[in-house]
C-alpha positions as CSV (number, residue, x, y, z in Angstrom):
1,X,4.3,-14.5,-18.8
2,X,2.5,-16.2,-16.4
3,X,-1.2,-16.2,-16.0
4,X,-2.8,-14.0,-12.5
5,X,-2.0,-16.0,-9.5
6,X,-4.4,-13.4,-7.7
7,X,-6.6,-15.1,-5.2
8,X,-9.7,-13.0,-5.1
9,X,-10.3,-12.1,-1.3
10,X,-13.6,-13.0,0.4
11,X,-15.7,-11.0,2.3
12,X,-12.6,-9.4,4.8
13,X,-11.8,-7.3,1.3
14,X,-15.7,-5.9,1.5
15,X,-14.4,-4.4,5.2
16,X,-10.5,-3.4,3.8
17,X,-8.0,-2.1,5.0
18,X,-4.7,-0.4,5.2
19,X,-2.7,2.0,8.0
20,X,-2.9,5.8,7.8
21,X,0.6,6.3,6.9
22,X,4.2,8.1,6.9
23,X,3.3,11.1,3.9
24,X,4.2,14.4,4.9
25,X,1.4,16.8,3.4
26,X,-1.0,18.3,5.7
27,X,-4.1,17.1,6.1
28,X,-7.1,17.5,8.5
29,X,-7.9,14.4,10.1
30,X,-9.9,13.9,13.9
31,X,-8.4,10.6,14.9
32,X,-8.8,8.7,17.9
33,X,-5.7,6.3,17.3
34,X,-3.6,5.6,14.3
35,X,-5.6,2.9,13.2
36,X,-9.0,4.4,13.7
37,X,-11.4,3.8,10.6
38,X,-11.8,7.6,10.4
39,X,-8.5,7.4,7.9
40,X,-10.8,5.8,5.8
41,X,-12.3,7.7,2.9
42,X,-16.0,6.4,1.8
43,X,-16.7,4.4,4.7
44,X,-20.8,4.5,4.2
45,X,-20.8,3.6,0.5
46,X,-18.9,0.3,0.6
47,X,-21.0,-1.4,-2.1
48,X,-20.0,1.2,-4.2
49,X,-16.6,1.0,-3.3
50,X,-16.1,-2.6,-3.8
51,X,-17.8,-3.2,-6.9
52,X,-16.3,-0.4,-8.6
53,X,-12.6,-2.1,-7.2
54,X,-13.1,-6.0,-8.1
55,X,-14.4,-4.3,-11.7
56,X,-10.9,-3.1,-12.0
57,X,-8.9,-6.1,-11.0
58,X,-7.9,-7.4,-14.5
59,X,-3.9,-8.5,-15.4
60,X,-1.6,-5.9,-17.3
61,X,1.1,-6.6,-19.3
62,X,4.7,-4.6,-18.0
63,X,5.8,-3.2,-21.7
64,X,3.9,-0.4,-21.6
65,X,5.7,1.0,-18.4
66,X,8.9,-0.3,-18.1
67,X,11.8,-1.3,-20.1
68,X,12.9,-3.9,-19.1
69,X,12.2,-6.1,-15.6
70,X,16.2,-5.8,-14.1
71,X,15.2,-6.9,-10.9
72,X,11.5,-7.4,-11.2
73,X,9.0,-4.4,-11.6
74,X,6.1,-3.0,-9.2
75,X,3.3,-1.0,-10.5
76,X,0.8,0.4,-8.2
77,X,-2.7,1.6,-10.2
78,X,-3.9,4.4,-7.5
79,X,-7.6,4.3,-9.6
80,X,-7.5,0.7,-9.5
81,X,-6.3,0.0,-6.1
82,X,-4.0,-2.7,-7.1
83,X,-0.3,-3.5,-6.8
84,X,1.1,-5.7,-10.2
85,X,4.1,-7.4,-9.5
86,X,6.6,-9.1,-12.5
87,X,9.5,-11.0,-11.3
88,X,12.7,-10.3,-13.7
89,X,12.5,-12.2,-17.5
90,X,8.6,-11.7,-17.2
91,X,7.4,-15.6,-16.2
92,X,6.1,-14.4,-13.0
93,X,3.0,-12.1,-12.1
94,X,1.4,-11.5,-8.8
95,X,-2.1,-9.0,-8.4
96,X,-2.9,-7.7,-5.4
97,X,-5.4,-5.4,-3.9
98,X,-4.3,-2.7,-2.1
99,X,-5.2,0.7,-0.2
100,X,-4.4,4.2,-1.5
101,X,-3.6,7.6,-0.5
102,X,-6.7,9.6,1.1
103,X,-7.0,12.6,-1.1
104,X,-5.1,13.7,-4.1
105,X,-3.1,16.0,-2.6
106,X,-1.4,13.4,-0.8
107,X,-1.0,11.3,-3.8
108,X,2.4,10.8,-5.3
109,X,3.0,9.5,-9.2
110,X,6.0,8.4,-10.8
111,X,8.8,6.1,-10.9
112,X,10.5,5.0,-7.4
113,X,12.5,1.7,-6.6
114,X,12.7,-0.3,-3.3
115,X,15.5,1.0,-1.5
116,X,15.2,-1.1,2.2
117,X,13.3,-4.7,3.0
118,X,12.4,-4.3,6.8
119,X,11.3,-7.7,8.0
120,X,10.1,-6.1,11.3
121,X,9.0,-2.8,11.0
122,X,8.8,-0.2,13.3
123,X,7.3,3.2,12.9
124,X,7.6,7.4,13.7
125,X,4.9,9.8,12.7
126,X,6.3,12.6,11.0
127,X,6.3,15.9,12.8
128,X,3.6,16.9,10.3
129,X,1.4,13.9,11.3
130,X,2.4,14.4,15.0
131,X,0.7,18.2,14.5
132,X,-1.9,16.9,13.7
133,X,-2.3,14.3,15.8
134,X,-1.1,15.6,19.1
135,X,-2.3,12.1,20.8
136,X,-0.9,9.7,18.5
137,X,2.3,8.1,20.0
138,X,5.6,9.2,19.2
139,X,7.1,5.7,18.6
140,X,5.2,2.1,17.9
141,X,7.4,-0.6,17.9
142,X,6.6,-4.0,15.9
143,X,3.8,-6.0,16.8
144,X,0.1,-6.3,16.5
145,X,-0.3,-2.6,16.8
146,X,1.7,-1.2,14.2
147,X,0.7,0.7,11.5
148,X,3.2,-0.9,8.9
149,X,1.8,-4.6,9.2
150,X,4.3,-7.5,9.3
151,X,7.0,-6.6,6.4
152,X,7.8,-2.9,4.8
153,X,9.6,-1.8,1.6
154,X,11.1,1.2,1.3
155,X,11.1,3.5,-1.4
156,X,13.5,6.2,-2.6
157,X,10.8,8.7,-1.5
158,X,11.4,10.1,1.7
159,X,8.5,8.3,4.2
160,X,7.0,6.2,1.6
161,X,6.2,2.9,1.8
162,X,4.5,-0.5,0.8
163,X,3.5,-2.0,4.0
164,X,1.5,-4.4,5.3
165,X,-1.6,-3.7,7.9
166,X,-3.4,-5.3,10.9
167,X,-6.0,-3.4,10.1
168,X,-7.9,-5.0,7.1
169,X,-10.7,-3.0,6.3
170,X,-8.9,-0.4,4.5
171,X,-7.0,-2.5,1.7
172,X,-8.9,-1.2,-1.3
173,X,-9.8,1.7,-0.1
174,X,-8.1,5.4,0.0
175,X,-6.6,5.6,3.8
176,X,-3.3,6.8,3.8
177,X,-1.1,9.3,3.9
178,X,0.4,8.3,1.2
179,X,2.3,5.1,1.4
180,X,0.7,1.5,-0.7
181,X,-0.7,-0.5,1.7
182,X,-1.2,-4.8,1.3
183,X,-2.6,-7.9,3.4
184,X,-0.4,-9.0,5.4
185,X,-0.2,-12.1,4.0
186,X,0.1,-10.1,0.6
187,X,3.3,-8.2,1.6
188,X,5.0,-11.2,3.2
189,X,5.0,-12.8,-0.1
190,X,6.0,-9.8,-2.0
191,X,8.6,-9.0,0.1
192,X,10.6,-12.6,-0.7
193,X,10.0,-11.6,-4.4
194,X,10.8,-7.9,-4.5
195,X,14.7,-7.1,-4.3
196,X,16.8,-3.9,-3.3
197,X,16.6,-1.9,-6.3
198,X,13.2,-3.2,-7.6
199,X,11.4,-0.4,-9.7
200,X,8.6,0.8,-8.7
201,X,6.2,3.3,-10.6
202,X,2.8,4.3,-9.3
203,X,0.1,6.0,-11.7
């Protein structure tokens, strides 16, 4: 295996940032837009935040979790805030930082696998969201605006995601409604790595 390739962020990852996204579960949230840094938890302890997130960011090795890499393996660390990436045989790793579900109860654990690469996503709230939210729009097409950044994968869970964001000051940070968020950058590069079928497990 390859050494980390992680390129620590500078000071955009002290502002982070990631979408309030596509999970179902209610919660109560008084937004002003779908990107509005109210869906981010913690905002007035950042220095906090941040330290306690760059101690975290060390390598893993894969054998504890997975069998075998059969198409490369994902694992998301939801304490963490990371996203480990292994390319199949093992001789390629990738860390990257990552945003987080907003509370626990919209948190989901387990195993997963990428299902659909969309290089230009588009995005729906969910009824749930749109409850909620009674302002938020009902469709946002792809573009500068979007919720899901520049690429999105998929996963076998119904509305869950890792997606990118234009909206950096939430990436280490819990502020979504469930779905992984990455850098923009981050997610471009992950999705030419990651294939259809990729495992995925989150803990």
């Amino acid at each position: 295996m390859s050494g980390n390739n992680f390129k620590t962020p500078g000071r955009r990852a002290f502002l982070a940032g990631s979408a309030a996204m596509l999970a179902s579960p209610a919660i109560a949230q008084d937004l002003g837009s779908v990107n509005s840094p109210a869906t981010t938890q913690g905002e007035r302890d950042i220095t906090e935040t941040v330290r306690r997130n760059i101690s975290s960011f060390r390598t893993v090795d894969w054998r504890p979790y997975f069998s075998d890499l059969r198409k490369g393996a994902i694992l998301v660390d939801i304490d963490s805030r990371a996203l480990h990436y292994w390319a199949e045989g093992g001789n390629f790793y990738k860390l990257y930082p990552s945003s987080v579900p907003l509370t626990e109860e919209l948190t989901r654990k387990g195993r997963t696998r990428v299902v659909l690469k969309d290089p230009e996503p588009d995005w729906r709230p969910t009824p749930s969201m749109l409850k909620r939210n009674p302002d938020w729009p009902d469709y946002i097409p792809p573009g500068p605006d979007n919720p899901l950044g520049t690429r999105s994968l998929h996963l076998s869970w119904t509305y869950y995601r890792i997606h990118g964001t234009h909206d950096t000051r939430k990436i280490g940070r819990q502020s979504s409604n469930g779905c992984i968020g990455l850098y923009n950058e981050h997610i471009e590069e992950l999705y030419e790595m990651a294939e259809v079928g990729t495992q995925v497990l989150l803990i």
